[in-house]
N, C-alpha and C positions, 0 to 999 in steps of 0.2 A: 619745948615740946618738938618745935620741927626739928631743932638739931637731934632728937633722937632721932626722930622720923627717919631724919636722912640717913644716919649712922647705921639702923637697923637695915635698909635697903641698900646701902651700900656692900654691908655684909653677905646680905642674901647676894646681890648681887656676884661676889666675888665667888661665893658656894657654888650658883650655878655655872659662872665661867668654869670653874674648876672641872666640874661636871663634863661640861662640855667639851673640854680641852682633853677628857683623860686623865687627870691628874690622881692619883689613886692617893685610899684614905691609907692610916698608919695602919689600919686593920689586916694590909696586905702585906705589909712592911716588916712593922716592929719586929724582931726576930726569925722574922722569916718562917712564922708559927705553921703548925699546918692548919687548914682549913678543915672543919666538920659541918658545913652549911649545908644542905641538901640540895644546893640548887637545879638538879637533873631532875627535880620530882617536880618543879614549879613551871606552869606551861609558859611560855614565850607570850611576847606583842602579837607574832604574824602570823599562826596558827598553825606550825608544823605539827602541834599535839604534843604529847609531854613523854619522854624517853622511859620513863619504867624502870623495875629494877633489874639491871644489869649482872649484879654480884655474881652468877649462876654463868654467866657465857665463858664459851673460850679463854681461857688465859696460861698467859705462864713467863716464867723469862729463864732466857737462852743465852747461852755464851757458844760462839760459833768462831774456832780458831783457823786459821790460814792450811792449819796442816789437815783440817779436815774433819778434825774432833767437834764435835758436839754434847754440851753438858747443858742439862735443861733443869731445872727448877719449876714449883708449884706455887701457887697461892692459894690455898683452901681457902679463904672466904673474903669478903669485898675489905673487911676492916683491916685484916693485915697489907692492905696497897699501901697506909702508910708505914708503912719497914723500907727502911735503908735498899735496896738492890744492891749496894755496897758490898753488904754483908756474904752477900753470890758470889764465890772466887771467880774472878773472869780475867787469867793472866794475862799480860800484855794488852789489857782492851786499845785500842785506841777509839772506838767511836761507840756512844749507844743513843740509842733510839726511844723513846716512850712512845706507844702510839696504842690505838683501839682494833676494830678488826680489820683493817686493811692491813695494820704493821703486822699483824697477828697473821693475817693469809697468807703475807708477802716479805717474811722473815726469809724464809729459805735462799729466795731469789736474790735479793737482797744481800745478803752471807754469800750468795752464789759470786755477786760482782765485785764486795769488796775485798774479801780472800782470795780474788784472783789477782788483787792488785797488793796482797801481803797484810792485811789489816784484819785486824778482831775486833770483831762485832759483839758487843751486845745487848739483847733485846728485852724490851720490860712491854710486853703486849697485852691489855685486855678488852676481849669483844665488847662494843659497847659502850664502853669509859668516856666519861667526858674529860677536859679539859680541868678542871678543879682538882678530882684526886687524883690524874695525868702528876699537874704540878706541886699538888701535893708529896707524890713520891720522888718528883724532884725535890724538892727543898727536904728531904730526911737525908739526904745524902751525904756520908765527908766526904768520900774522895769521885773524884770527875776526873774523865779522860779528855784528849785535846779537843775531840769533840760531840757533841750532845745535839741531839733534833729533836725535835718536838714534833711528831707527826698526830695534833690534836684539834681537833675542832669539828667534825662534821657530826658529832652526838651532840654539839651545842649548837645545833640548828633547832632544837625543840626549847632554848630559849640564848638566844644567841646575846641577851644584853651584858652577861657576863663576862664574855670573852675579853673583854678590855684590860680587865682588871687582873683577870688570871696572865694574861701575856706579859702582864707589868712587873706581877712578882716573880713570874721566872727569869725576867730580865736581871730584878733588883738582884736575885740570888746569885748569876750568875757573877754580875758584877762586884758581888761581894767577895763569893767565893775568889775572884783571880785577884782581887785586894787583898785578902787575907793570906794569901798562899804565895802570891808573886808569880802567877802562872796564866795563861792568854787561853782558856778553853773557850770556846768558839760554839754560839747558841746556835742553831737553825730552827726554822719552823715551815712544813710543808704547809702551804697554803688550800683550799678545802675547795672540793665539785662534790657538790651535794644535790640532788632532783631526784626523785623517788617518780623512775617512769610507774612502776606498778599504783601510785595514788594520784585522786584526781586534780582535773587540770589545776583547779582553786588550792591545793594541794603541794603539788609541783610549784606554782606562781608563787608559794609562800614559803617552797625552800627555798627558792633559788631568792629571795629577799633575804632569810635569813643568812643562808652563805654568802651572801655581798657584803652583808653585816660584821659574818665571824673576819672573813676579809681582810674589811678594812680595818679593824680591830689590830689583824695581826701584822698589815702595812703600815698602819700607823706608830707601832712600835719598835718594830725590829725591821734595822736596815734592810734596804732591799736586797741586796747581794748576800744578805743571811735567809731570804726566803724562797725557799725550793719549790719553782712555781709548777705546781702540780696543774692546777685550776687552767692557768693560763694554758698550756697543752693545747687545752679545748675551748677556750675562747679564739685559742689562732687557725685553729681548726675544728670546727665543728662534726665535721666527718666522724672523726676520731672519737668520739664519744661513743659510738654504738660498736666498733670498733675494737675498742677497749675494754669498754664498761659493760655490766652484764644487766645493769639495774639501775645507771643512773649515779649510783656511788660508788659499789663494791669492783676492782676490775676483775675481770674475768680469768679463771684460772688457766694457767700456762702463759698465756701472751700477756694478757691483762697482767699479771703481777710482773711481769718479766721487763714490763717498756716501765711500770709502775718504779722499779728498782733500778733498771738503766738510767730516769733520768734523779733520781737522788743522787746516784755516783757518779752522772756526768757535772752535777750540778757542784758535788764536793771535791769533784778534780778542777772546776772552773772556781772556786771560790773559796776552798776550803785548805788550801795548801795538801792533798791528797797527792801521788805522785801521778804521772799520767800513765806510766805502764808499770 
């Protein structure tokens, strides 16, 4: 009897290590399946409140080339996120993006800095999107360009305990993908400033815990020199938050998305093998 005893707490034991450490189930894994879990509908630990449904906001994906051109695509409804972006001709891409509505406000600018430096952009943006069918639409993908960002996490401040799990399997995937192809494409993920000045202080205290949260989630797995520190910006300068931001998250249009976009591309000319002129 005690040798089960032990056995059985031994076990539990090793579940919760796992847990604790990050170590994600097959459920994230095994073929790199897509997700249909609802998690954006489920309210968080710290109380940001629960995200709602999204399907209905802004969206669309962009192919924005060096010479100027602009070919835009639609997504009529939330279910089609997971279709391939693939299937979108986007010649020569070399970089895309996934992100919610900051990539979505601040596509132009963005397309502004890296066509200046000869590079095709393109965008897979919807308002709203969490992090789930973010990398849900990554993992329908064949083909990938040299490099990929994940600009996702600040709609998983309304339940941020997820984020670990989702950063895990974009990882796994990419890492598949450049096993199976023989090819080096290069994950980034912009790190998340989330505080909603317009809600209260209790409010605010329980964003800005949940984005420490999505965070460390996304330091903990993807090298730092793959993380395009947005956040940090305004931990070095706090100024720059009002500055910038129009709300606390979204940046403000013209300057705001324009420093928002400067430093993605400064950060992919410092890290990313991008040229410097």
């Amino acid at each position: 009897m005690w040798k089960y005893i032990r056995n059985t707490i031994l076990v539990l034991s090793a579940i919760a290590f796992a847990f604790l450490m990050g170590v994600t189930t097959p459920d994230y894994n095994a073929g790199h399946q897509i997700e249909n879990k609802a998690y954006e509908t489920t309210p968080g630990p710290y109380g940001s409140g629960t995200l709602g449904d999204w399907s209905g906001l802004s969206h669309g994906l962009y192919c924005f080339q060096p010479s100027g051109g602009v070919t835009a695509y639609t997504r009529a409804t939330k279910t089609t996120n997971k279709v391939s972006s693939a299937a979108m001709a986007c010649s020569g891409e070399d970089v895309r993006i996934y992100g919610d509505s900051i990539t979505f406000g601040g596509k132009s600018a963005l397309a502004a800095e890296l066509n200046a430096l000869g590079y095709t952009l393109f965008v897979d943006a919807w308002s709203g999107r969490p992090t789930t069918p973010a990398v849900d639409a990554l993992l329908a993908e064949t083909a990938l360009p040299p490099i990929v960002i994940m600009a996702t996490g600040t709609n998983d401040m309304f339940n941020s305990t997820v984020m670990g799990a989702q950063v895990q399997r974009a990882e796994n995937f990419i890492s598949s993908y450049n096993a199976a192809h023989g090819t080096s494409v290069q994950l980034f993920w912009v790190d998340v400033q989330a505080t909603r000045w317009s809600q209260s202080m209790t409010v605010q205290r329980n964003d800005q815990r949940n984005s420490m949260a999505i965070n460390m989630a996304i330091y903990k797995r993807i090298p730092v020199n793959n993380i395009i520190a947005w956040n940090q910006r305004f931990l070095d300068n706090p100024n720059l938050l009002t500055t910038y931001l129009v709300d606390g998250v979204h940046p403000k249009t013209g300057s705001g998305y324009a420093y928002w976009a400067a430093v993605i591309r400064g950060w992919l000319q410092t890290f990313g093998g991008i040229r410097k002129s």
